[in-house]
Structures are given as C-alpha cells and as structure tokens.
C-alpha positions as CSV (number, residue, x, y, z in Angstrom):
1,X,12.8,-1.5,-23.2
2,X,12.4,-4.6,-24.7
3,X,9.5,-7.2,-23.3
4,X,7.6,-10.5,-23.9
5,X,3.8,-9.0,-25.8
6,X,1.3,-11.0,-26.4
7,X,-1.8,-10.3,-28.8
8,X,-5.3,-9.1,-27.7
9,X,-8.5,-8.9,-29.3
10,X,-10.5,-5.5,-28.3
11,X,-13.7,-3.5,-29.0
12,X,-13.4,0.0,-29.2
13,X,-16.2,2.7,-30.3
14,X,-16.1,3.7,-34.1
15,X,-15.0,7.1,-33.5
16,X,-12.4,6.4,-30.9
17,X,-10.3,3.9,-33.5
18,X,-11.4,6.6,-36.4
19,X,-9.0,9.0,-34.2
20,X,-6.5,6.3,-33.5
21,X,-6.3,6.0,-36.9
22,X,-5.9,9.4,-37.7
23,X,-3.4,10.1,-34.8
24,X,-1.1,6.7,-35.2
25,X,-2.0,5.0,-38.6
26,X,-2.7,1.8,-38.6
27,X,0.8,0.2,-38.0
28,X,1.2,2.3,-34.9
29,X,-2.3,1.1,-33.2
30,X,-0.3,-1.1,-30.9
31,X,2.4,1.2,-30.0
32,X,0.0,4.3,-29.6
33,X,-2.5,2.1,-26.9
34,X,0.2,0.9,-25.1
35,X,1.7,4.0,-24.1
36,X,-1.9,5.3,-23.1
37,X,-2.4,2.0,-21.2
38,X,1.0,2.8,-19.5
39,X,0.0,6.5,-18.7
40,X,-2.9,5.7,-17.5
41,X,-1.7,3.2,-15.0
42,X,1.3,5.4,-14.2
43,X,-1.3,7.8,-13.1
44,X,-4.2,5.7,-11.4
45,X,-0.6,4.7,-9.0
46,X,0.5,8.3,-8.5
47,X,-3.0,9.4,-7.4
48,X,-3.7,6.6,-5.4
49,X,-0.2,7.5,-3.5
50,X,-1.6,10.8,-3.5
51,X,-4.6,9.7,-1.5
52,X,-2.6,7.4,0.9
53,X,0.1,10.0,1.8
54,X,-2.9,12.6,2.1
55,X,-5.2,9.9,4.4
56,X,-1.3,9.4,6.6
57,X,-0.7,13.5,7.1
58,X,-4.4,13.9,8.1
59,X,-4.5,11.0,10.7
60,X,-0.7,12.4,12.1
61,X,-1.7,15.6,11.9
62,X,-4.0,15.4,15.3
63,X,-1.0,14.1,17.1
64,X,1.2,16.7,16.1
65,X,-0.8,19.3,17.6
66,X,-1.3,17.5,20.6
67,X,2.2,16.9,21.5
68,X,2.8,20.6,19.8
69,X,0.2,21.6,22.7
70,X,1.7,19.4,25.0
71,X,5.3,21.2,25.0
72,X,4.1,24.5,24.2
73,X,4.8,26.0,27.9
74,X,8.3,24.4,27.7
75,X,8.7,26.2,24.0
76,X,7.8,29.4,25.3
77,X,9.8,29.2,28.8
78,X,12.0,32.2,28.5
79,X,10.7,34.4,25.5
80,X,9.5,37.0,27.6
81,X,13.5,38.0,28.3
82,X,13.5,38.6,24.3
C-alpha cells in the first residue's frame, strides 16, 4: 500500500523511545509507530462497533419478547396432540 506521508514532530517519554529503539532501530521508528497508530485505530473502530451493535440488540431485544409473547398462544396451538 503505497500513500502520500507527511512528517511529524512528537514527544514521547524517555523509556517508551528507549524500547522503540530497542524493538525497531532507529530507521524503523516510522514504520514501527505507524503500524501501532493503525492498530490502535483498527481497534478503537471495532470496539466502538462492538458497543453500537451491543446498545441495537439490547433496545430490539424488548420487542422481540413482546411480539414473542404476543404469538405465543398461536405457537403453541396444537402441541398438546404431540
């Protein structure tokens, strides 16, 4: 995947560049951060899906079991013969 980058100044704790470092080197900084930026994001959108598709089930659930309680006698009709 090839796209525009541009250059960015940051501030990172001591240590957490000390294990950059010793993870990625120095010429792989970039490449390293960017993939955790990605993964990150990739999963801040997954949860947040997560939550929404959670929040929807709850909030259809109630109508579910009313109409499930509203047809039950026609569901049953007929099971005694079983």
């Amino acid at each position: 995947m090839h796209t525009e980058t541009v250059r960015l100044n940051i501030i990172l704790p001591r240590d957490l560049l000390e294990d950059l470092n010793q993870i990625a080197g120095p010429r792989n900084r970039s490449r390293i951060i960017s993939e955790s930026i990605r993964e990150y994001i990739l999963q801040r959108k997954k949860t947040e899906l997560e939550k929404r598709l959670e929040e929807g089930y709850c909030a259809s659930a109630k109508e579910s079991v009313a109409i499930a309680e509203e047809f039950e006698a026609a569901d049953l009709d007929g099971w005694d013969e079983y």
